[in-house]
N, C-alpha and C positions, 0 to 999 in steps of 0.2 A: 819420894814426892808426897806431899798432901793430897788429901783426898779430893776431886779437882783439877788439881793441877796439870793432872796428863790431858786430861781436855780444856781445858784455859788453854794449853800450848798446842793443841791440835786446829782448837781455832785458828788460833794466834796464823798458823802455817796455811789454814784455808785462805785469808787472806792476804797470802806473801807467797802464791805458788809460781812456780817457774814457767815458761813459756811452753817445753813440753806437757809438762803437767796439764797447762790451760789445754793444750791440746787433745790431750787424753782427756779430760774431763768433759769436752763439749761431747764427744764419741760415747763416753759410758754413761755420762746423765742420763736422768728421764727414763729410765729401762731401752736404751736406742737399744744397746748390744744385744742381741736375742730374747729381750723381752726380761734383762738377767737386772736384777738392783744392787747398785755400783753404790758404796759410800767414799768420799774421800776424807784424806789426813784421818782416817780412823786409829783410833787408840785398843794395841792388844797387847796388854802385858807392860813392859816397860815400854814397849814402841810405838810408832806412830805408822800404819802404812800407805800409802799413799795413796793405792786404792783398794779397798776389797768387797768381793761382792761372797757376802755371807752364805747365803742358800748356797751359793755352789763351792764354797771354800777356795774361794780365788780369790791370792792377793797379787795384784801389779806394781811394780813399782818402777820408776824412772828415774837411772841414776847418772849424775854433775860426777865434776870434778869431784866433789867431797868425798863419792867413792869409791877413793881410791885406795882406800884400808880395807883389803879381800876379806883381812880374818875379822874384821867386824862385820862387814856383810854377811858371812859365813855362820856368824854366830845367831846373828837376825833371825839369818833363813832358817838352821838348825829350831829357834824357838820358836817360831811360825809354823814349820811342820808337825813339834810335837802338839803343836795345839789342834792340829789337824786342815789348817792350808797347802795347798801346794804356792811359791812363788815364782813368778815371770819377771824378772827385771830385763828391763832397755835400757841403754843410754838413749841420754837425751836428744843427742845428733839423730839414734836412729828414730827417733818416735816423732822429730822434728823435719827428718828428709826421705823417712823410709814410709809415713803413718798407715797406708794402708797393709803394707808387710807387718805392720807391729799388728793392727787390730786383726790379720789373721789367725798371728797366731795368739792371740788371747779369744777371738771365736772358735779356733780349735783347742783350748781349753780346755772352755765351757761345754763344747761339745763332748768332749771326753768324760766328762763327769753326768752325763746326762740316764741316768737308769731305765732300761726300758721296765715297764710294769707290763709288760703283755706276756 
C-alpha cells in the first residue's frame, strides 16, 4: 500500500463501523473504561484493529461473519503480539447481547496489565 493508504482505509471503516462496534465504541470513548485511551480502526502494520488502547497494549476486536477464516485471524493475532499487544476478540452477537460481560473482561484486561510502582 502507499504511504496513506492504510489510514485513508482506516477512516474509510471509522465511518462504516458495525452495530457492535458502535457499541463498543460508545463504552471505550472518552477515557470511560478506567480512565484507559481507546483509539478506533487503528492501523498497525498491515492491519487495521478495531480498537486499541496503546499505553496498555490492548487491542479488541469484534468479529462478523467475515471471521470466519481462523488462520487468518491467527495470523493477525500472531502479528499483534509480536508487536507487543495482547488481543481480546468477541463476536458480535456477544458484544451486542452479552455488553456488559464483554466490557468485563476487557476491564479485566486492562487491570492485568496495570504495574504497581509501590
Amino acid at each position: 500500500m502507499r504511504p496513506g493508504q492504510k489510514s485513508d482505509f482506516a477512516r474509510s471503516l471509522r465511518h462504516r463501523m458495525t452495530d457492535a462496534e458502535h457499541r463498543l465504541w460508545f463504552h471505550l470513548r472518552n477515557r470511560t473504561l478506567m480512565g484507559c485511551k481507546f483509539r478506533r480502526q487503528h492501523p498497525i502494520g498491515p492491519y487495521v484493529a478495531d480498537f486499541a488502547c496503546i499505553e496498555r497494549g490492548l487491542i479488541v476486536e469484534a468479529d462478523g461473519g467475515q471471521h470466519s477464516n481462523l488462520h487468518a485471524d491467527e495470523r493477525r493475532t500472531l502479528y499483534l503480539r509480536s508487536r507487543g499487544y495482547r488481543v481480546l476478540r468477541f463476536w458480535n452477537n456477544d458484544v451486542l447481547m452479552r455488553t456488559d460481560a464483554v466490557l468485563e473482561q476487557i476491564h479485566a484486561a486492562l487491570t492485568r496489565n496495570i504495574v504497581s510502582l509501590d
